[in-house]
The first five atom37 places (N, CA, C, CB, O) and aatype in JSON, in Angstrom:
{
  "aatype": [20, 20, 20, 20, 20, 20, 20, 20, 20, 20, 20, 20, 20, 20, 20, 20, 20, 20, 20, 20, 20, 20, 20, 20, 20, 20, 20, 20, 20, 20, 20, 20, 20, 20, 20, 20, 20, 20, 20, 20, 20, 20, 20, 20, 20, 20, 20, 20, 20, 20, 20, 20, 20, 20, 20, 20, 20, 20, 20, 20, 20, 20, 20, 20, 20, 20, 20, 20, 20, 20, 20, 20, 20, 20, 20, 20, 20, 20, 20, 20, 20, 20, 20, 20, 20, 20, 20, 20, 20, 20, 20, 20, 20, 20, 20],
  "atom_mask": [
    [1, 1, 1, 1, 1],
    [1, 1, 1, 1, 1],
    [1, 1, 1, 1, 1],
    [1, 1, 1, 1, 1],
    [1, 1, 1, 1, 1],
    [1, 1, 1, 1, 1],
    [1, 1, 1, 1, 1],
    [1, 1, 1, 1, 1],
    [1, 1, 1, 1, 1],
    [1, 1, 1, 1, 1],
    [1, 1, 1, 1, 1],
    [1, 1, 1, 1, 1],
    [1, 1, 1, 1, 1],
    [1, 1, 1, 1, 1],
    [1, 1, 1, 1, 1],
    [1, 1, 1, 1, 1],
    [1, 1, 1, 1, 1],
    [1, 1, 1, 1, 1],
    [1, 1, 1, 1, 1],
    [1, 1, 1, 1, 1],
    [1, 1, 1, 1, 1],
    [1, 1, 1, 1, 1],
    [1, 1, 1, 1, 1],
    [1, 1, 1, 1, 1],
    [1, 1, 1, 1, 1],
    [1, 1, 1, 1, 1],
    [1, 1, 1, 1, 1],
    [1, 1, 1, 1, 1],
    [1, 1, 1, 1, 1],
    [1, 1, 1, 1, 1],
    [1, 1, 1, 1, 1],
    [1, 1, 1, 1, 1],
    [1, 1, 1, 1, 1],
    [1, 1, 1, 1, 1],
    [1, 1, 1, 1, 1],
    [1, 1, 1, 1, 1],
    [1, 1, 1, 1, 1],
    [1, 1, 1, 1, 1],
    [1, 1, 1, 1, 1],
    [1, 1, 1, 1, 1],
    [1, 1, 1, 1, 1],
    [1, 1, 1, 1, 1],
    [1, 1, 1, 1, 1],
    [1, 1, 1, 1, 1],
    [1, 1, 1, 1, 1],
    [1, 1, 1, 1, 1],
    [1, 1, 1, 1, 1],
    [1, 1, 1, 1, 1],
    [1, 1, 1, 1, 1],
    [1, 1, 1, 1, 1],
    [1, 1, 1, 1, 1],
    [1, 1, 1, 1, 1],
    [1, 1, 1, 1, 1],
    [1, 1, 1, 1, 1],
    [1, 1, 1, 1, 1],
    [1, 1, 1, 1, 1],
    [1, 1, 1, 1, 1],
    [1, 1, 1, 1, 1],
    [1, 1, 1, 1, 1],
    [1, 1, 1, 1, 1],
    [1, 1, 1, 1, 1],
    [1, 1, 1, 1, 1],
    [1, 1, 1, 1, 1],
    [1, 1, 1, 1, 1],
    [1, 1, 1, 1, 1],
    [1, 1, 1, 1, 1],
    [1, 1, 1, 1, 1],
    [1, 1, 1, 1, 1],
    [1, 1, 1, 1, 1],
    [1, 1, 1, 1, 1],
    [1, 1, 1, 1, 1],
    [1, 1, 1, 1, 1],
    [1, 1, 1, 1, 1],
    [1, 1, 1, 1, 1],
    [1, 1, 1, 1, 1],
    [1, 1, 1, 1, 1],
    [1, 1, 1, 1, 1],
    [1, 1, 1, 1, 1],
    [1, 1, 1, 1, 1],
    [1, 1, 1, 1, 1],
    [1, 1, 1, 1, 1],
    [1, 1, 1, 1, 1],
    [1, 1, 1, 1, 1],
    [1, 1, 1, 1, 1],
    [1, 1, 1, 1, 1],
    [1, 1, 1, 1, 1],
    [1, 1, 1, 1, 1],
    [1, 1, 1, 1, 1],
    [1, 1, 1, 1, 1],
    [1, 1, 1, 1, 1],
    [1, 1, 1, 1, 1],
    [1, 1, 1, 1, 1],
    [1, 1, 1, 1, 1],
    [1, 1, 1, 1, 1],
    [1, 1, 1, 1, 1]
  ],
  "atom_positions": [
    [[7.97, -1.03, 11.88], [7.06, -0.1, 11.25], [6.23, 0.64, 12.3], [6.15, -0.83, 10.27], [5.92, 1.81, 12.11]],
    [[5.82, -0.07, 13.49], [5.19, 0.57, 14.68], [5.98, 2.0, 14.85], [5.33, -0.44, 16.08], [5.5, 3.04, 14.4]],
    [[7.34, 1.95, 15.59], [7.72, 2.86, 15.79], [7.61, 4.15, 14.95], [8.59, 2.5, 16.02], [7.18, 5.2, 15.42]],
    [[8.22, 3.94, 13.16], [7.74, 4.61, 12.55], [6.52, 5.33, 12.65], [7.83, 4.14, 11.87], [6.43, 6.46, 13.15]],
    [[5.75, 4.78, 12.24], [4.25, 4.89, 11.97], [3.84, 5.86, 13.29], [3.37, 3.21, 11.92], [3.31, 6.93, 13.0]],
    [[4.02, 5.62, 14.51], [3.85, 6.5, 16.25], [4.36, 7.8, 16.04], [4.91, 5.79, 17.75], [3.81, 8.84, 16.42]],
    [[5.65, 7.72, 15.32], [6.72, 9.15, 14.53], [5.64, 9.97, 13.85], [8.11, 8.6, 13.03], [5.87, 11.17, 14.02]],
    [[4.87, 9.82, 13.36], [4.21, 10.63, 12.53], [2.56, 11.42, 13.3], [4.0, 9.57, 11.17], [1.61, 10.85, 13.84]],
    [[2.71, 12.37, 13.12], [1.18, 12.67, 13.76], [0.36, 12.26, 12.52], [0.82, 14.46, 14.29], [0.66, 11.71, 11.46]],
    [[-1.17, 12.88, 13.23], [-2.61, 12.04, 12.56], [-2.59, 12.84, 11.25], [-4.39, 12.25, 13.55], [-3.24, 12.24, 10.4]],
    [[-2.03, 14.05, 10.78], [-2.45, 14.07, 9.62], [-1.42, 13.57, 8.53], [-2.89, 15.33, 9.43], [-1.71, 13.46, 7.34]],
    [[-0.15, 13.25, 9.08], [1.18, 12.52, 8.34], [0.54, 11.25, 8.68], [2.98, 12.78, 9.01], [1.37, 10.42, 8.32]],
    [[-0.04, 10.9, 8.96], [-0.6, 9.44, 9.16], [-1.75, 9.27, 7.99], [-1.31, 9.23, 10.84], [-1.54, 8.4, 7.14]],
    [[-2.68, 9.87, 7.91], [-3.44, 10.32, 6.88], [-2.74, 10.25, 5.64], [-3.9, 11.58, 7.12], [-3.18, 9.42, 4.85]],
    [[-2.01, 10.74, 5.37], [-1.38, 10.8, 3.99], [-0.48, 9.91, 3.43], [-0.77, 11.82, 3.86], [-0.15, 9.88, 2.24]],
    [[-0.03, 9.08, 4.46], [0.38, 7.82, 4.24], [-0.58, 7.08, 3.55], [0.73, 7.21, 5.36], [-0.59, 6.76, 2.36]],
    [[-1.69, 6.77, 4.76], [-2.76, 5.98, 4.34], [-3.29, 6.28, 2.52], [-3.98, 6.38, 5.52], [-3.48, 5.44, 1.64]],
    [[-3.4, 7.55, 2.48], [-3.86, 8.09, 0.85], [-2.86, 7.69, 0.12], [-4.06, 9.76, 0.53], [-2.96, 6.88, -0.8]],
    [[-1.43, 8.42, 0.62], [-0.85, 7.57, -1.2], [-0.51, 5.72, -0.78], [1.47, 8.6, -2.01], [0.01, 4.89, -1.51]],
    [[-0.75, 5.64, -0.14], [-0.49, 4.02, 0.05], [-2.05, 3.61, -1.06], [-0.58, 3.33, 2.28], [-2.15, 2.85, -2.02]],
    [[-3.02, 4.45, -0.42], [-4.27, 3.7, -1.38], [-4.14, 3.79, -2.8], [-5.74, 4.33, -1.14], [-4.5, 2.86, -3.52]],
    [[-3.62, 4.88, -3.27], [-3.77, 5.31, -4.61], [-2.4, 4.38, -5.1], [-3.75, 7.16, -4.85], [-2.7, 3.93, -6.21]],
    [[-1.31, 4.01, -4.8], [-0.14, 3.19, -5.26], [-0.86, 1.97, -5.03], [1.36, 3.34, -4.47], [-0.57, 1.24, -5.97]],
    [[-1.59, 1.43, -4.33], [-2.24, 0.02, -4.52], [-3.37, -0.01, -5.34], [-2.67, -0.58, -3.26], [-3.74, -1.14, -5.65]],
    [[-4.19, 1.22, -5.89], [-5.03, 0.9, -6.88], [-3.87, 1.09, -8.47], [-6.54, 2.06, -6.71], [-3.97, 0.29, -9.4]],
    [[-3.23, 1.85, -8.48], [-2.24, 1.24, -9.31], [-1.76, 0.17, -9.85], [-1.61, 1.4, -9.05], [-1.76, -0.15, -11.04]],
    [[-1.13, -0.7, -8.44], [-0.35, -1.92, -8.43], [-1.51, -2.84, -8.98], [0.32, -2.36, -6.89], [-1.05, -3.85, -9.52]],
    [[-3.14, -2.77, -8.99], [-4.06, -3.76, -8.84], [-4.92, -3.69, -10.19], [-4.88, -3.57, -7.49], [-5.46, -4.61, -10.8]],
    [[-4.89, -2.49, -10.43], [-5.24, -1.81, -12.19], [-4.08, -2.44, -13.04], [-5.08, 0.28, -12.41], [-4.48, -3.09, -14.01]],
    [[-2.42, -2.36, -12.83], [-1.89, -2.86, -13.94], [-1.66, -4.3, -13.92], [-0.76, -2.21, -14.19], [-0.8, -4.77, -14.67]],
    [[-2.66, -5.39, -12.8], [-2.17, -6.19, -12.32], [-3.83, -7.12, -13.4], [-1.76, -5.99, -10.43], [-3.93, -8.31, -13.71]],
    [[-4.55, -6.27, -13.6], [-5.84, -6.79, -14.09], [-5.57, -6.53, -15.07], [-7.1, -6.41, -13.72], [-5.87, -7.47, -15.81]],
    [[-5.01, -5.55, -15.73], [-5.0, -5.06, -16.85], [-3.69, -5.74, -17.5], [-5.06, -3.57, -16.76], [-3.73, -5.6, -18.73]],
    [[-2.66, -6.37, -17.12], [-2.04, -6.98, -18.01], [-2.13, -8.61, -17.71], [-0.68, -6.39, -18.07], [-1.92, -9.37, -18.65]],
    [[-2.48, -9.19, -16.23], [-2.6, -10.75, -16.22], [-4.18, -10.89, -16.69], [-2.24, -11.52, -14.54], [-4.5, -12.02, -17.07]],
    [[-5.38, -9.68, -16.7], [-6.3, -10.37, -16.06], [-6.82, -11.0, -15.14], [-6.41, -10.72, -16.33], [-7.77, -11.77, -15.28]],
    [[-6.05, -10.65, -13.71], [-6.27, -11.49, -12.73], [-6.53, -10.33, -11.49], [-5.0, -12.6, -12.57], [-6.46, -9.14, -11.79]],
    [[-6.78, -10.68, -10.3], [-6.97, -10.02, -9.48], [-6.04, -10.65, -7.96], [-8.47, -9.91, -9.56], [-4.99, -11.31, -8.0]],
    [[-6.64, -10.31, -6.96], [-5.93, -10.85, -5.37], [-6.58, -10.79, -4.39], [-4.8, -10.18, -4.81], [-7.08, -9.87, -3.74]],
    [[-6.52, -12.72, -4.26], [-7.91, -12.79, -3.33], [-7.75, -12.29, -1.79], [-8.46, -14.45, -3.23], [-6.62, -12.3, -1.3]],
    [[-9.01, -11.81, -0.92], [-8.46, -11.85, 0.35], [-9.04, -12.65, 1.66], [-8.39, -10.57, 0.64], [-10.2, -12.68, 2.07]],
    [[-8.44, -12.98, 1.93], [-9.51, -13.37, 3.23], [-10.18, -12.67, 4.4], [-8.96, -14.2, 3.92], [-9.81, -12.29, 5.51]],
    [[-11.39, -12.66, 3.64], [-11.94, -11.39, 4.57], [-12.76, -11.67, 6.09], [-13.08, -10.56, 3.59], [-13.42, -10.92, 6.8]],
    [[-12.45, -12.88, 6.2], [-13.17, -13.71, 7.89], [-12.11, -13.41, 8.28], [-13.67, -15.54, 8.25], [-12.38, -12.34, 8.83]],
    [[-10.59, -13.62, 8.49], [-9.5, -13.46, 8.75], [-9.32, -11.95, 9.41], [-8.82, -13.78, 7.6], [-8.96, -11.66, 10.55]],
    [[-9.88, -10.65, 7.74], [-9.46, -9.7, 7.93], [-10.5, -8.8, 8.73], [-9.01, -9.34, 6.81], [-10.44, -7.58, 8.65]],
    [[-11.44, -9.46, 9.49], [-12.58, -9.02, 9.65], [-12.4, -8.76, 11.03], [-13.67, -9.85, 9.21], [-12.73, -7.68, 11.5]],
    [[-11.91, -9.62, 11.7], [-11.38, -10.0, 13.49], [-10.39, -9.14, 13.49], [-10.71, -11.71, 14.01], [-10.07, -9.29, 14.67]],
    [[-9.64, -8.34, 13.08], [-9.04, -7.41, 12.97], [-9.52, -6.24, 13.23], [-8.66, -7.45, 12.09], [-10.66, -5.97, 12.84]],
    [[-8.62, -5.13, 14.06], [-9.26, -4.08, 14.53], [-8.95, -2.97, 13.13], [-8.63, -3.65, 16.16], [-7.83, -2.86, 12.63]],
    [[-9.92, -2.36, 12.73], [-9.5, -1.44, 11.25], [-8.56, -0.36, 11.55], [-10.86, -0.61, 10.5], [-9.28, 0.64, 11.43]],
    [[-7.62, -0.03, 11.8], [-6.9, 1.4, 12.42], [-6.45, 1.45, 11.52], [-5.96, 1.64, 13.61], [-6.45, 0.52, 10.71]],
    [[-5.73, 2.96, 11.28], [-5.03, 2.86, 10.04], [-3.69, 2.46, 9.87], [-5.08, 3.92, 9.51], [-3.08, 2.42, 8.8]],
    [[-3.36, 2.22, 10.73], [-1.68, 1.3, 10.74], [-2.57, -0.19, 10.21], [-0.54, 1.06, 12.96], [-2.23, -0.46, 9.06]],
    [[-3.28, -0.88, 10.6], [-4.02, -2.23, 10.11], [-3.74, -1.89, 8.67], [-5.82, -2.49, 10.55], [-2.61, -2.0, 8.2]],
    [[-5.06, -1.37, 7.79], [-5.29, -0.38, 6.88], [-3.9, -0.27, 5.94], [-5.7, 0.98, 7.69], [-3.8, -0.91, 4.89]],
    [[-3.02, 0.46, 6.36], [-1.87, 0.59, 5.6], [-0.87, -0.45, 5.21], [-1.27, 1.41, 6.16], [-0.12, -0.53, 4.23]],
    [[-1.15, -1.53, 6.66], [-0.14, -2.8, 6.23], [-1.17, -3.56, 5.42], [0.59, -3.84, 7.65], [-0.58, -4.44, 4.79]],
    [[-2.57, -3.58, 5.17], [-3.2, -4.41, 3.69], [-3.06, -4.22, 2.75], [-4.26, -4.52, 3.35], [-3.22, -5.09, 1.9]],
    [[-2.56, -2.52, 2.35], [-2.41, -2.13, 1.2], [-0.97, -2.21, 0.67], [-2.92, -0.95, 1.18], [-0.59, -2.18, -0.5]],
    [[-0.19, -2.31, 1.92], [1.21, -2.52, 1.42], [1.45, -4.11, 0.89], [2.28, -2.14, 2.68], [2.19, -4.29, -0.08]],
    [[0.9, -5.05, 1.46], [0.74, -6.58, 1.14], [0.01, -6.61, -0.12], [-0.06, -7.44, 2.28], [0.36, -7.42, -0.98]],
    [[-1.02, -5.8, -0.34], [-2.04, -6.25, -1.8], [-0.75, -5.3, -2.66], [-4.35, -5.4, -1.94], [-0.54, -5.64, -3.82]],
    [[-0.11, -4.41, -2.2], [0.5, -4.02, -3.92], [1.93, -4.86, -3.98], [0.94, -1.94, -4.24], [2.3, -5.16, -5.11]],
    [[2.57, -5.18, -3.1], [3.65, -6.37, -2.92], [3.27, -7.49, -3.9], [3.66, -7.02, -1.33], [3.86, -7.6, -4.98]],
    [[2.19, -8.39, -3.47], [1.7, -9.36, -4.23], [1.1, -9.05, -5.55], [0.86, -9.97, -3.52], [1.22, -9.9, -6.44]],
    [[0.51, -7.98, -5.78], [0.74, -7.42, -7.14], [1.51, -6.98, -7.95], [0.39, -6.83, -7.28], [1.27, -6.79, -9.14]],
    [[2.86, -6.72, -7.17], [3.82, -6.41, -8.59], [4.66, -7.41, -8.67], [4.75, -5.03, -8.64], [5.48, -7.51, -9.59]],
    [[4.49, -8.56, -7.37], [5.35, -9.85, -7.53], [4.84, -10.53, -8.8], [5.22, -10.89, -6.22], [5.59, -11.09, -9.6]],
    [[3.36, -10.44, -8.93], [2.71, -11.54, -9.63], [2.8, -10.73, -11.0], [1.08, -12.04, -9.04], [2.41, -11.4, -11.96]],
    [[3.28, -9.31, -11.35], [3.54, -8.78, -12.25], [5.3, -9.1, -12.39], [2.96, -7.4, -12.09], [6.11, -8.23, -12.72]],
    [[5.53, -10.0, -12.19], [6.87, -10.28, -12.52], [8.38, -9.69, -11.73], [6.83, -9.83, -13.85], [9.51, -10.16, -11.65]],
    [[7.75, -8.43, -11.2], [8.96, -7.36, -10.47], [9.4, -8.13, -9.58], [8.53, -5.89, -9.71], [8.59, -8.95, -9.14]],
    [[10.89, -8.14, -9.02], [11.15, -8.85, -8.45], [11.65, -8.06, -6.97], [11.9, -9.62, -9.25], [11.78, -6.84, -6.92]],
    [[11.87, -8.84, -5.96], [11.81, -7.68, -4.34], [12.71, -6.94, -4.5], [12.1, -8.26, -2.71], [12.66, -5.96, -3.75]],
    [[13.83, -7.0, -5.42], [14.94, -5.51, -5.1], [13.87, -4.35, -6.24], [17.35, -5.82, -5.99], [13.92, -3.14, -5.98]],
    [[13.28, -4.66, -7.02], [12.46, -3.66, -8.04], [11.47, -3.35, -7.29], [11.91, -4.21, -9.45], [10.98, -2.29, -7.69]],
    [[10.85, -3.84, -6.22], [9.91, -3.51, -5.47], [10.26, -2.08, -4.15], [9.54, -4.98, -4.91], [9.76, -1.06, -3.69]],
    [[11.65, -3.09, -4.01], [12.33, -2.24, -2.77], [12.6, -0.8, -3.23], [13.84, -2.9, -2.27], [12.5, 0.18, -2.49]],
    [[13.06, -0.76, -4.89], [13.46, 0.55, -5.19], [11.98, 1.72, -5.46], [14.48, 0.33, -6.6], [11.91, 2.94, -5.36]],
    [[11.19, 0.92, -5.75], [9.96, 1.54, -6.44], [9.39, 2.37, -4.9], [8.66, 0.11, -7.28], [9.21, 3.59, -4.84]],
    [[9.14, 1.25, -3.54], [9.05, 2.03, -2.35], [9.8, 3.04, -1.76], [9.02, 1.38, -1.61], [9.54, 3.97, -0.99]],
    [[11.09, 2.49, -2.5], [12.22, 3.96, -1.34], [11.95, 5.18, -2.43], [14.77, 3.6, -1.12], [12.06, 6.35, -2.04]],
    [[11.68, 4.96, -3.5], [11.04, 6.08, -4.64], [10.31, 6.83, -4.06], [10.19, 5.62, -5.8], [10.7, 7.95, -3.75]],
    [[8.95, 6.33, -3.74], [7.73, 6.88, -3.72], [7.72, 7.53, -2.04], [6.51, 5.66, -4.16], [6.82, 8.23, -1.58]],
    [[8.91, 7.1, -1.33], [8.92, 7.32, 0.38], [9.47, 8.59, 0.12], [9.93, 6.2, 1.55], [9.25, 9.53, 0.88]],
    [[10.35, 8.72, -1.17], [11.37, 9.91, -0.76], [10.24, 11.07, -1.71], [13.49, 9.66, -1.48], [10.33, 12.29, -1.57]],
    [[9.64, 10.67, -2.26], [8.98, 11.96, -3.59], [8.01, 12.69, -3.03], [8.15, 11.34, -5.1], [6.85, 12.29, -2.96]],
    [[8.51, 14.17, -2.46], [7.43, 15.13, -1.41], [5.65, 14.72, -2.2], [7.96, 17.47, -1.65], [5.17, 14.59, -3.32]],
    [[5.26, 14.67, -0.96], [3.71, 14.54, -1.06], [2.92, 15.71, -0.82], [3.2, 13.56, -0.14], [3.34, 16.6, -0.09]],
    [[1.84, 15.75, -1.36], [0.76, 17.2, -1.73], [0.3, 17.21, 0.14], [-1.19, 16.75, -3.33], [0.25, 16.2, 0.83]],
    [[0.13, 18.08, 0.44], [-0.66, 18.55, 1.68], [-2.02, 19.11, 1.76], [0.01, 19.46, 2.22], [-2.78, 19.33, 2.71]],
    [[-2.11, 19.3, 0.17], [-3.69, 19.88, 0.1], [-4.39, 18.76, -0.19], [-4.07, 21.05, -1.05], [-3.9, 17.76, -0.69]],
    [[-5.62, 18.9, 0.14], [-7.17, 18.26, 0.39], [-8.3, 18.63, -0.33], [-7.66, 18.5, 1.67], [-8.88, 19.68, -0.07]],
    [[-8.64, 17.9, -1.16], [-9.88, 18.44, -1.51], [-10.7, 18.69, -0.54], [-10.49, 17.76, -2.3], [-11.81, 19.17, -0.79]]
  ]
}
């Protein structure tokens, strides 16, 4: 994913980071909204950590993983839902 992630300049980096956030408040809304439950984190752990946004992007890819696992989807439904959302052109405008 390093290499990837180096591939992209700062504002393709940026927009990763955004729809990665908005697909994990997704994954975490239908994850409360149909178990009632949430996903704990360890935040002493995540704290010693430097925040960059490659950091940043691999938490959000782990919190919506474990959210649609615990929603039942299983890793090939996961795998397809990501190569989905990798391939579906993304907005360039900004509020």
């Amino acid at each position: 994913m390093v290499s990837e992630w180096c591939g992209h300049d700062e504002s393709g980096q940026r927009d990763i980071v955004a729809a990665l956030g908005e697909q994990t408040r997704v994954a975490l809304t239908m994850l409360r909204n149909k178990l009632g439950a949430g996903i704990e984190m360890d935040w002493d752990a995540a704290a010693r950590v430097l925040c960059a946004e490659e950091v940043i992007a691999k938490a959000m890819r782990s919190l919506q993983i474990q959210a649609y696992f615990r929603l039942g989807f299983t890793p090939v439904m996961i795998a397809a839902m990501c190569r989905q959302s990798a391939n579906e052109p993304q907005s360039s405008s900004r509020p």
